[in-house]
C-alpha positions as CSV (number, residue, x, y, z in Angstrom):
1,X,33.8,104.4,59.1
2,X,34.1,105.0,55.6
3,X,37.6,104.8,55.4
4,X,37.9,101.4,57.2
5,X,36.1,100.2,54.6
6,X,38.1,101.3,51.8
7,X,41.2,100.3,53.6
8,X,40.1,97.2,53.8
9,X,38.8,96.9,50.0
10,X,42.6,98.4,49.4
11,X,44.2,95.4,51.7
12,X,41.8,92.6,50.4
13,X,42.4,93.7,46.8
14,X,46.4,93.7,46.9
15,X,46.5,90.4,49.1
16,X,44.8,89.0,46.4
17,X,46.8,90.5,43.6
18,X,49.8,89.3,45.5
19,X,48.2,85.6,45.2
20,X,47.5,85.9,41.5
21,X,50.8,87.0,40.8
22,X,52.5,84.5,42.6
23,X,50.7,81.8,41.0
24,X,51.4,82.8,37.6
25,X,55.3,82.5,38.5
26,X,55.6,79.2,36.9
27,X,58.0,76.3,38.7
28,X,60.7,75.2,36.5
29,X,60.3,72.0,34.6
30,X,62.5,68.9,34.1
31,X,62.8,66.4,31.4
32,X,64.9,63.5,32.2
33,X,66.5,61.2,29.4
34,X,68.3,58.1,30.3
35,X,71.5,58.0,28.6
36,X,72.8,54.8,29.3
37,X,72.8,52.4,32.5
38,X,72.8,55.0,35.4
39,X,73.4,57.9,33.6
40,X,70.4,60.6,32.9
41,X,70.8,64.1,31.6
42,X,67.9,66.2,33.0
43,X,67.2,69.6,31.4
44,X,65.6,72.2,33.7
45,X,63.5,74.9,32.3
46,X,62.8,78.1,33.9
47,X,63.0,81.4,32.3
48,X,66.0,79.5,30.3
49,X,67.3,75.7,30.4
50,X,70.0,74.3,31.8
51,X,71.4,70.5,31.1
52,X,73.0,68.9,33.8
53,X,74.3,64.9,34.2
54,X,73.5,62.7,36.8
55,X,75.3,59.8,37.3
56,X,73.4,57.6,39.8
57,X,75.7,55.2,42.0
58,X,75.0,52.5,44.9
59,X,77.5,55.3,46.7
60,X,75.8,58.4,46.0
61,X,75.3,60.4,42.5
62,X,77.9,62.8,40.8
63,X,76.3,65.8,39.0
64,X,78.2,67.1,35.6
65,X,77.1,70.6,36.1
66,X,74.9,72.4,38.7
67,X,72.3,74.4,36.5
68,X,70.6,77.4,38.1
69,X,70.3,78.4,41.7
70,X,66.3,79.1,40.9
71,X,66.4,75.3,39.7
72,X,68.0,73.5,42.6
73,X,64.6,72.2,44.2
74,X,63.3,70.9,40.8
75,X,66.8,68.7,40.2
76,X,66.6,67.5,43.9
77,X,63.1,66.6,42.8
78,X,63.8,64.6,39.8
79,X,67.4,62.7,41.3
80,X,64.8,61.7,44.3
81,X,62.9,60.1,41.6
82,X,66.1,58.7,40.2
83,X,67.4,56.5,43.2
84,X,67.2,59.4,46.0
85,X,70.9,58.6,46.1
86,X,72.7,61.5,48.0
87,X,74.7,64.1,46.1
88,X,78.2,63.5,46.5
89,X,80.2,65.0,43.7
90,X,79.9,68.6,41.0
91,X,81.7,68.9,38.4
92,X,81.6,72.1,36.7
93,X,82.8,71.6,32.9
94,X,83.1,75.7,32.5
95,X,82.1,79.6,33.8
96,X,78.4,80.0,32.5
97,X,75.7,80.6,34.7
98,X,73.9,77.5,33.6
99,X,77.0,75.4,34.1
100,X,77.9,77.1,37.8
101,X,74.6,78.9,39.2
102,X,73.9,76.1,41.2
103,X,77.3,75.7,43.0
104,X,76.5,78.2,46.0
105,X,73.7,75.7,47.5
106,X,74.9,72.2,46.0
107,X,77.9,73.3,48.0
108,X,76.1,73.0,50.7
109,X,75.6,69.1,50.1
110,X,78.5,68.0,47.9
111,X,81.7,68.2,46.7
112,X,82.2,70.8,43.8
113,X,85.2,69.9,41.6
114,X,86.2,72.6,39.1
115,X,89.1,74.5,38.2
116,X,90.0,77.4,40.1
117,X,88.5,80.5,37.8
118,X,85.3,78.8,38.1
119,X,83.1,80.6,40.7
């Protein structure tokens, strides 16, 4: 009997541990800034930023850059809020994670143009 009741204490006190912790994992963050016209360059903050630009059409929007894969859901967040136009286009100026991270679920939704050595 006693040890039900400590195994209980033990599973009660990790589930909630588990919940604490997960909270404190903070969502990333976006600042948007609008360049000109339809054009916007949104930051994304996570454990590090990433700049991407959106260029919002009546056709669709074209993304310079694809930021972080653990910031995808915050930048489909913020171009909702920006015409909810779908993605069409990625273009990946260069290699670095913030630059390319992204690519292996934008994929998914649009058309990445880059050159070759860019994974």
């Amino acid at each position: 009997m006693k040890q039900n009741a400590i195994r209980k204490y033990v599973v009660i006190s990790l589930l909630l541990c588990f919940g604490f912790a997960r909270d404190a994992v903070s969502q990333p963050k976006a600042t948007v800034e609008k360049v000109v016209g339809n054009i916007y360059k949104i930051t994304c903050t996570d454990q590090s930023s990433a700049n991407v630009v959106a260029l919002v059409g009546d056709d669709g929007t074209l993304l310079v850059d694809a930021g972080y894969v653990s910031t995808k859901d915050t930048l489909f967040s913020v171009l909702k809020t920006l015409g909810n136009k779908s993605l069409r286009f990625v273009i990946n100026t260069h290699a670095h994670g913030d630059h390319v991270g992204g690519n292996l679920l934008l994929g998914n939704v649009a058309t990445i143009i880059a050159h070759k050595n860019t994974q």
